[in-house]
C-alpha positions in Angstrom: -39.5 -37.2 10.7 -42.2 -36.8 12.9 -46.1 -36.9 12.2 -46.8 -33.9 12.8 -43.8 -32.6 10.4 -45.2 -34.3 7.5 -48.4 -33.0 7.9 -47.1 -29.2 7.6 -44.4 -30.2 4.8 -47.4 -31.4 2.9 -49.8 -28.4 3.8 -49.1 -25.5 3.8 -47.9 -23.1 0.4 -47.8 -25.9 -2.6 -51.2 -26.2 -4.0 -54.0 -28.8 -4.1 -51.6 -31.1 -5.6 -49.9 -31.2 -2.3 -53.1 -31.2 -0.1 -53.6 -34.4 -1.8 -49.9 -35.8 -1.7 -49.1 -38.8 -0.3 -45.5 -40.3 1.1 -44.3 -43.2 -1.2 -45.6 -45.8 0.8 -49.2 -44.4 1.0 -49.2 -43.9 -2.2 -49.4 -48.0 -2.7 -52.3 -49.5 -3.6 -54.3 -51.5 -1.3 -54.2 -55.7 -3.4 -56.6 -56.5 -0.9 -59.1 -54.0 -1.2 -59.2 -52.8 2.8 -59.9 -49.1 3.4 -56.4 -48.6 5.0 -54.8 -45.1 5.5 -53.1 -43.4 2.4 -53.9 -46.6 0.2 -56.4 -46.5 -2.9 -59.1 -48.9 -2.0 -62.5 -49.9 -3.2 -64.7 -48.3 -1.1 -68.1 -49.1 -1.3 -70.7 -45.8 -3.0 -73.3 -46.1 0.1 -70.6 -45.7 2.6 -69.4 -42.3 1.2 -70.9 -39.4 3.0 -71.3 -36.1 0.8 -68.5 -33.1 1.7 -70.5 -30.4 3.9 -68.4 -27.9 3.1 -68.5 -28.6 -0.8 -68.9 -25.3 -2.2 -70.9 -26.1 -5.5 -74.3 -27.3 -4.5 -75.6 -27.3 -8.5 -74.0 -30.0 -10.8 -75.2 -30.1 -14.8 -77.3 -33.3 -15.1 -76.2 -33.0 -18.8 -72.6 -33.2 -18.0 -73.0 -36.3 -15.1 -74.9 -38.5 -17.4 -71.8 -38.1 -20.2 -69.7 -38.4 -17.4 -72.0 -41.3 -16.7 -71.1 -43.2 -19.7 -68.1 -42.5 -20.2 -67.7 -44.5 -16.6 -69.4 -47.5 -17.9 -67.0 -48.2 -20.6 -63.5 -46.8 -19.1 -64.3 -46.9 -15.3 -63.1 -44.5 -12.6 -59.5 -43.5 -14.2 -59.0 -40.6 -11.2 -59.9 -42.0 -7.8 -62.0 -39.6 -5.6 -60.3 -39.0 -2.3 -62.0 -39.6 1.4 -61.6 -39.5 4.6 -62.1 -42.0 7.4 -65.1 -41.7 9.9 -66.2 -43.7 12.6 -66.5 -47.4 11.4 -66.3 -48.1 8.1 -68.0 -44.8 6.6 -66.3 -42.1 5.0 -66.6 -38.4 4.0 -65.9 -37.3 0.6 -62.9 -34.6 0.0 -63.1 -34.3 -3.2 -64.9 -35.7 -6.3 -68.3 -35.7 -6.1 -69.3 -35.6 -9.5 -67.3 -39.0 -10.0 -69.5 -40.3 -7.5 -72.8 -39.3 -8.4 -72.0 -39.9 -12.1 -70.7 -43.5 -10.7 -74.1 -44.1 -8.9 -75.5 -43.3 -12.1 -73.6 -45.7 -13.5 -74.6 -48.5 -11.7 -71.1 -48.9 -9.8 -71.5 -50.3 -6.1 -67.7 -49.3 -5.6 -65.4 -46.4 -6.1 -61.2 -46.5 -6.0 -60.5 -43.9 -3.4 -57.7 -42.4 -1.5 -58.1 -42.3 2.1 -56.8 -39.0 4.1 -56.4 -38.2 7.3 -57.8 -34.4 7.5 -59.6 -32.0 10.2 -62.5 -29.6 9.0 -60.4 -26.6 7.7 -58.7 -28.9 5.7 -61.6 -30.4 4.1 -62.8 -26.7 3.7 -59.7 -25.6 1.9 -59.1 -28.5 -0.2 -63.1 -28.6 -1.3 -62.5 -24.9 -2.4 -59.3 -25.1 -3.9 -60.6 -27.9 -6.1 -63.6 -25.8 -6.9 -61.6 -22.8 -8.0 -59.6 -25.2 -10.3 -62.7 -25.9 -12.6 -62.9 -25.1 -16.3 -66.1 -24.0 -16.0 -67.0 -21.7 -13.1 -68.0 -18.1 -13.3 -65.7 -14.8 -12.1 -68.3 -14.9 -8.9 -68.1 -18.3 -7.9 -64.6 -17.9 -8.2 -64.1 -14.5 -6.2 -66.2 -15.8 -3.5 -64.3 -19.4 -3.0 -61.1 -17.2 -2.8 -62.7 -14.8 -0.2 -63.7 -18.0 1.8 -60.2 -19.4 1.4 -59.4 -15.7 3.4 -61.7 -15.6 5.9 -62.6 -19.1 6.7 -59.3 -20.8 6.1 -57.5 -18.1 7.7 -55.0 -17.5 4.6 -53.2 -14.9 3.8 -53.6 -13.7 0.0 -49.8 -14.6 -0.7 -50.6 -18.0 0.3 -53.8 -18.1 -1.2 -51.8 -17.3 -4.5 -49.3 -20.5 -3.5 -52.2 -22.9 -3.1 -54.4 -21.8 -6.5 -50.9 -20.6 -8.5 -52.3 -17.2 -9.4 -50.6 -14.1 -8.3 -51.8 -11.6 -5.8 -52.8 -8.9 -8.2 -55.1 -11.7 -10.3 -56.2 -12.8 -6.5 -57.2 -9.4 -5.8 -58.8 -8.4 -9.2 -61.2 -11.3 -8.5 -62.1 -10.1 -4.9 -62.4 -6.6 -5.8 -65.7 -8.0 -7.9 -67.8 -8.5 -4.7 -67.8 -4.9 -4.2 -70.2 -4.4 -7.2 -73.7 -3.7 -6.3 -76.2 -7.1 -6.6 -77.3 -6.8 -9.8 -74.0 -6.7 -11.5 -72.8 -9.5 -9.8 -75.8 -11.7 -10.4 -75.3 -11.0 -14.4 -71.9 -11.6 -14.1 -72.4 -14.7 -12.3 -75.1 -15.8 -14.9 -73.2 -14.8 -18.0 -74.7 -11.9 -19.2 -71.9 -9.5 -18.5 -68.4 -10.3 -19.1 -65.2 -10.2 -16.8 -63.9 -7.0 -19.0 -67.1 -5.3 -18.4 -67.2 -6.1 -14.9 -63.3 -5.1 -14.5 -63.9 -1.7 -15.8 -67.0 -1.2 -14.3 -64.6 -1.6 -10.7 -63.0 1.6 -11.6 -66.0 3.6 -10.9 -66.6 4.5 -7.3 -70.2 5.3 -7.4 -72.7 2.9 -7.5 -75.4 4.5 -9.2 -73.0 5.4 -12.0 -71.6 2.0 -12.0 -76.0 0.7 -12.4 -76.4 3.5 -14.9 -73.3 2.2 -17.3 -74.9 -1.4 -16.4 -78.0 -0.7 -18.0 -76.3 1.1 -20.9 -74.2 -2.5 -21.5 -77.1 -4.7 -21.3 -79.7 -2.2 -23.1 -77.2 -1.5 -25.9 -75.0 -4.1 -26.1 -72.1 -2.4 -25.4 -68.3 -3.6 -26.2 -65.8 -3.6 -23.1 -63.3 -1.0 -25.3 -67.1 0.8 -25.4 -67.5 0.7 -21.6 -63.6 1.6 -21.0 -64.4 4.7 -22.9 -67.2 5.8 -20.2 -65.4 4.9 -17.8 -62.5 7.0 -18.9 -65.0 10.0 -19.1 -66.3 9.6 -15.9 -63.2 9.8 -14.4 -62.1 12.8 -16.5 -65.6 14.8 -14.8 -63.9 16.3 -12.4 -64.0 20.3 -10.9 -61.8 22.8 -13.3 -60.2 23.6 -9.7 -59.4 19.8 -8.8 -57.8 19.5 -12.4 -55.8 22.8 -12.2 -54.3 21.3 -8.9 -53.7 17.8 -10.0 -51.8 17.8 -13.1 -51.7 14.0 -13.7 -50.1 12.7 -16.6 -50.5 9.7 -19.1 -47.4 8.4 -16.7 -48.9 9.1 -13.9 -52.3 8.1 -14.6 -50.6 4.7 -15.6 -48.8 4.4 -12.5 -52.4 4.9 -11.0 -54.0 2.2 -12.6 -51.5 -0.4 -12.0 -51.3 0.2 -8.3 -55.5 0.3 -8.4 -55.3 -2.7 -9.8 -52.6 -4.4 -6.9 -54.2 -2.9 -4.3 -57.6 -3.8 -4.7 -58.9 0.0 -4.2 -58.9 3.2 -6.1 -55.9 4.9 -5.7 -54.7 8.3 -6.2 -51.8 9.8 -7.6 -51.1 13.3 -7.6 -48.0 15.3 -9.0 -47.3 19.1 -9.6 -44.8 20.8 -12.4 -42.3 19.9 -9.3 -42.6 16.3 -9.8 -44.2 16.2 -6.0 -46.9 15.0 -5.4 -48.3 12.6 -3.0 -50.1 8.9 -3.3 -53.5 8.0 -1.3 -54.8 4.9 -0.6 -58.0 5.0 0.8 -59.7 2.0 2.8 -63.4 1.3 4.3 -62.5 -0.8 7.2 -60.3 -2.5 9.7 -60.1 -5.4 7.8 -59.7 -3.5 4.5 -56.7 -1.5 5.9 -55.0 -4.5 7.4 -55.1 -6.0 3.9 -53.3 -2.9 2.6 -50.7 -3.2 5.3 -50.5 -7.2 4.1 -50.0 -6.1 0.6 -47.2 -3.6 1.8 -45.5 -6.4 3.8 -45.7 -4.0 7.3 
């Protein structure tokens, strides 16, 4: 099998996991401690250059310095993975709080696994393993996934491959960076939850959606609370516009679920006739030709 094969058999559609594979032989540890391709060597901390593209840029002092000491009495039990540069220095791929927490430590050396990768790979796997933290917020996450999109140049079934979430979950989270500013921001910083913030997607106008905001941060409200505005906003429609649309609890079922895969408020309309007809709306290019990727055309 040829170089270039293994690099797309271990690439594309299988997760981090598999960003990070290696063969069986590169998987063998290096006895004699050189930086050698695929290997898990000792690589020295000052000769580790910082990922560019990592996409977390705040790290909880709190956190390193337990991480810290936990490192001085059980050492580096996950090696962080590199790749080679010019000479003997290296770029991180993936595990920088093992290295700064090592630093802090006192370590002068790191185990390591040493990849061969070009820049969107180093983007992709830095996001990916970003996404698979305990601990990030709905934001962070929607807006690693979006770069995964547009950066990596991913389609959102492939997306769902890499991270193991499927597309509706993908497109749940992207549908958050629609929000106006200020919900975002207290969503990011924890003072609004990811039910809140879900329901509050349902709502096409922004003012409404700041008004309901305010209501949910001045009162305290519950998300079954906030589900029961938003029901009523959506129920304030013309006596004409509800004589015409006789929508069921079916239909308006069938209207929520494809909301919810499509990424967009959808519309379902029916008459006594059982006809009726289904509108998907979109606000750009890009936002239709991720329609026509959901539909498969």
């Amino acid at each position: 099998m040829t170089e270039s094969k293994l690099k797309k058999k271990s690439g594309l559609g299988r997760g981090l996991g598999a960003l990070l594979e290696d063969s069986d032989e590169e998987k063998k540890i290096s006895r004699a401690g050189a930086a050698s391709e695929g290997a898990v060597s000792e690589i020295e901390l000052s000769k580790i250059e910082i990922n560019p593209w990592q996409p977390r840029t705040e790290f909880d002092e709190e956190a390193l310095d337990e991480l810290a000491a936990s490192i001085k009495v059980q050492g580096i039990i996950q090696p962080v993975t590199v790749r080679a540069l010019s000479g003997s220095e290296f770029q991180l791929i993936s595990g920088e709080r093992r290295v700064q927490a090592s630093k802090k430590a006192g370590l002068k050396t790191i185990p390591a696994y040493i990849r061969t990768a070009d820049d969107r790979q180093m983007l992709e796997m830095a996001l990916i393993e970003n996404i698979q933290r305990e601990n990030l917020n709905a934001i962070e996450i929607a807006l690693s996934y979006q770069r995964l999109l547009s950066e990596c140049d991913l389609k959102q079934e492939q997306l769902g491959e890499r991270v193991g979430k499927n597309r509706s979950t993908i497109t749940n989270y992207l549908r958050l960076l629609k929000l106006p500013p200020d919900i975002q921001v207290a969503l990011r910083d924890g003072n609004l939850s990811m039910g809140h913030a879900r329901a509050l997607i349902s709502i096409e106008d922004a003012g409404r959606q700041l008004d309901i905001f305010k209501q949910i941060i001045n009162n305290d409200l519950s998300v079954r609370r906030v589900e029961e505005l938003v029901r009523a906003e959506s129920k304030k429609e013309s006596p004409v516009k509800q004589r015409k649309s006789k929508v069921t609890s079916e239909i308006r079922a069938v209207q929520t679920k494809l909301s919810s895969h499509f990424g967009s408020k959808i519309q379902v309309k029916a008459n006594g006739n059982n006809k009726g007809e289904i509108k998907i709306p979109f606000t750009s290019t890009e936002d239709l030709n991720r329609i026509l990727e959901i539909l498969d055309i």
